[in-house]
SEDO-926192 format. One record per residue (C-alpha): residue in one letter; x, y, z. Coordinates in steps of 0.25 Angstrom, whole numbers, padded with zeros to 4 digits, always signed. Example, Ala and Ser with C-alpha at 12.3 -4.5 7.8 and 13.67 -1.06 7.14 Angstrom:
BEGIN
A+0049-0018+0031 S+0055-0004+0029 
END
This chain:
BEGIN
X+0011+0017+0035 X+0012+0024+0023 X+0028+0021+0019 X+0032+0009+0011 X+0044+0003+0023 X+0047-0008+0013 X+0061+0000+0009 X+0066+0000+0023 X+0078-0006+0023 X+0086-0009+0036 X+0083+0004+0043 X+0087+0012+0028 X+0077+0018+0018 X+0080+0015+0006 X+0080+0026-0006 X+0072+0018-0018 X+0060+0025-0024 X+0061+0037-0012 X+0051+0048-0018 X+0050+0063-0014 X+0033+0066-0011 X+0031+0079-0012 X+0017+0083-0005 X+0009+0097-0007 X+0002+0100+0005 X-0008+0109+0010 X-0018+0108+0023 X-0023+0093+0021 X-0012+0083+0026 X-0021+0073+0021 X-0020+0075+0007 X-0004+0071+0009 X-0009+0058+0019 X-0018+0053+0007 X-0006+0056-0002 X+0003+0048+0007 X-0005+0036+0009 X-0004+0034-0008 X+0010+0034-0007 X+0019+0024-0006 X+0030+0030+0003 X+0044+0025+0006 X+0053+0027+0019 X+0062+0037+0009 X+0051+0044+0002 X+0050+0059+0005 X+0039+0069+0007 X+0039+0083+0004 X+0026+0093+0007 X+0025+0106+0003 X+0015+0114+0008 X+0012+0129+0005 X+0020+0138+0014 X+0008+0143+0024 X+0004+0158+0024 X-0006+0158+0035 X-0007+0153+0051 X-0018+0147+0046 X-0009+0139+0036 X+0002+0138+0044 X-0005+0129+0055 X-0015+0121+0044 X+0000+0116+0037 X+0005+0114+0051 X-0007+0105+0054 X-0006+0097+0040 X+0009+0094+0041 X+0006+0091+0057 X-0005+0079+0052 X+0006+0075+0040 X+0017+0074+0049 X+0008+0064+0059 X+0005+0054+0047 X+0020+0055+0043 X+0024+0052+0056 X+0012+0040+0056 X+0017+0035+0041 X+0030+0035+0043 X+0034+0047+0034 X+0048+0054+0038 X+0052+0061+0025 X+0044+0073+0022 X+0045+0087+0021 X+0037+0099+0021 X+0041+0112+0014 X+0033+0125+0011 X+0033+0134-0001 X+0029+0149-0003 X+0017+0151-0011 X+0020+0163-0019 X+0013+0171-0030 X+0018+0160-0041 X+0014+0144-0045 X+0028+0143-0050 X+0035+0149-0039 X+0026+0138-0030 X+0030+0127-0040 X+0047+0132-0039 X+0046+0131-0024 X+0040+0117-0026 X+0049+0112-0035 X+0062+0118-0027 X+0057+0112-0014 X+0053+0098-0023 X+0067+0096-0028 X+0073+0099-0015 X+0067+0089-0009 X+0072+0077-0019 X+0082+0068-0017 X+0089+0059-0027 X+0082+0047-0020 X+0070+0052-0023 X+0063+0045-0035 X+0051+0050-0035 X+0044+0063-0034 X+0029+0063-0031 X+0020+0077-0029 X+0009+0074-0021 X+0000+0086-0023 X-0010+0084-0014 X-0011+0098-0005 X-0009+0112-0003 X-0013+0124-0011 X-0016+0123-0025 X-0004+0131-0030 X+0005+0122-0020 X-0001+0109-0029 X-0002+0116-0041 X+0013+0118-0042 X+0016+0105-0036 X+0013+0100-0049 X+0020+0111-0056 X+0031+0106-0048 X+0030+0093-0052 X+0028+0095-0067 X+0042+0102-0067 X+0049+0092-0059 X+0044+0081-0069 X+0050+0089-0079 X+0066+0087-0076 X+0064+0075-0066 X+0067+0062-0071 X+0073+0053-0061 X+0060+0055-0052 X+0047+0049-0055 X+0039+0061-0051 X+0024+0060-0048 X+0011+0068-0044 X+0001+0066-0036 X-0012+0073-0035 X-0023+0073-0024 X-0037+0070-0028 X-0045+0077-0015 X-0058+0071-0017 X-0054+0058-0017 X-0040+0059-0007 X-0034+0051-0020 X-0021+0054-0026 X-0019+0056-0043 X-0005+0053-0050 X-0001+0063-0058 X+0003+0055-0072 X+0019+0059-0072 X+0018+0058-0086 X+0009+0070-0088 X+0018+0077-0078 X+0028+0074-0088 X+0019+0079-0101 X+0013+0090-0094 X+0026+0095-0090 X+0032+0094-0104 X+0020+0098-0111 X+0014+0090-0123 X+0025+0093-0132 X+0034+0082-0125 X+0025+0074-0132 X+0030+0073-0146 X+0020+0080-0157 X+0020+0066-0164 X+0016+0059-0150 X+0005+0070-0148 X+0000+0067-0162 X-0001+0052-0158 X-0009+0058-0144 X-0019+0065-0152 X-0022+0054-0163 X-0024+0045-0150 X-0033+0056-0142 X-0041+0058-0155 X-0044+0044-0158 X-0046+0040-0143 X-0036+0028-0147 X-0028+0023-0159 X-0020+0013-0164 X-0006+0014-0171 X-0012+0012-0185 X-0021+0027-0181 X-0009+0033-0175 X+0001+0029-0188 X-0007+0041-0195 X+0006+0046-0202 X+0014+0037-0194 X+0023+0024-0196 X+0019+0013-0184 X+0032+0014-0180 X+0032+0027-0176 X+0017+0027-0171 X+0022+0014-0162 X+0034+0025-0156 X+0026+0036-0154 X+0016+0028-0146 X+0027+0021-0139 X+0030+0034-0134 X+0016+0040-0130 X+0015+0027-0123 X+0027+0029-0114 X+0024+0044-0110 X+0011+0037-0106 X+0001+0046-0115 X-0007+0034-0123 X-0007+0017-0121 X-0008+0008-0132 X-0015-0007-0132 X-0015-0018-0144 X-0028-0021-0146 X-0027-0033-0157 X-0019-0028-0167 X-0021-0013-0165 X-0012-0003-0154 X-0022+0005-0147 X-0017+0020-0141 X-0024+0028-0131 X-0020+0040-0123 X-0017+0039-0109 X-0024+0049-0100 X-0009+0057-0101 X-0011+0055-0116 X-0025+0061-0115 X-0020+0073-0110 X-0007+0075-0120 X-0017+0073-0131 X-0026+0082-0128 X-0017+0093-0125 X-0010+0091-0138 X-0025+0092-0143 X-0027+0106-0136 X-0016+0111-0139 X-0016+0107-0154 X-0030+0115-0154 X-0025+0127-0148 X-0015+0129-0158 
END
């Protein structure tokens, strides 16, 4: 059994930590099974696959085969709450990503604490959007820890989005303040540094707040070695410097 029954209580499932899975799907049930058996699912968690809406017989009856071998390991684990909707694939990625965002948002409940995209089938454009969807969503929802996950086929092994570049991608490098990006690229420059060769220009005081803050969006971490505070970038941090970098070259 797949779902944690440790929050059953008298016959009543109880409402903490409820989250709202949301599943692309295409023609390989097992890419949503190997998905499933790296979860920790509770009773009051919900499932929501979205496929492609079929054009074809052909399509038609390889959906109906993939939901058919679903629903037996559902019915084997245990798993009552899901849903499966279709969406139109028109001539647009946007108009794919508003029809996933709408059918998203319909489907969450004021229980529901977190949000988890598990992009791990269907056509490209269907996963593409998916996390389009979820770059938007992360954008104005706070109450919900949001997360995605990707599918590494070759090894049948799931990778964790990092929310926070979620978040940094979403709001672009400039929600990184121009003082904070010049601490980034001293850093990525160097390879590390210490506080004394990031003060250039600076009083400690304020080095020590701008690092603080780097630190907490997760983008560089610092260790005392003797006497000296040694920064480095995170991989996060990697990525916001050099893009800084790129676009400081570009101009």
């Amino acid at each position: 059994m797949i779902i944690n029954l440790e929050m059953k209580e008298k016959g009543v499932y109880m409402k903490m930590n409820s989250k709202l899975i949301v599943f692309t799907i295409g023609w390989s049930p097992q890419f949503v099974v190997k998905a499933l058996m790296n979860l920790n699912l509770s009773p009051c968690d919900e499932l929501l696959l979205i496929g492609t809406e079929p054009l074809t017989d052909y399509a038609n009856e390889m959906y109906k085969r993939t939901l058919q071998e679903l629903e037996g390991f559902f019915r084997l684990s245990g798993i009552r709450n899901y849903t499966v909707e279709f969406i139109k694939i028109g001539e647009s990625i946007e108009n794919v990503t508003l029809q996933l965002i709408s059918t998203v948002t319909r489907s969450m409940k004021i229980e529901h604490e977190k949000l988890i995209f598990a992009l791990v089938g269907g056509m490209r454009i269907l996963v593409v959007s998916g996390l389009l969807a979820a770059l938007a969503l992360a954008s104005f929802i706070d109450k919900v820890d949001l997360e995605v996950l990707l599918l590494r086929e070759d090894a049948m092994e799931l990778v964790l989005l990092d929310p926070a570049i979620i978040k940094v991608i979403s709001e672009g490098i400039d929600s990184v303040p121009r003082a904070q990006r010049d601490i980034l690229l001293g850093i990525y420059e160097k390879g590390m540094c210490d506080y004394y060769e990031l003060a250039k220009n600076r009083s400690p005081v304020t080095v020590r707040r701008l690092v603080q803050s780097l630190r907490a969006k997760g983008l560089i971490i610092c260790k005392k070695t003797g006497k000296r505070n040694i920064c480095k970038l995170t991989k996060l941090g990697e990525l916001v410097a050099f893009l800084v970098k790129l676009r400081k070259s570009a101009r």
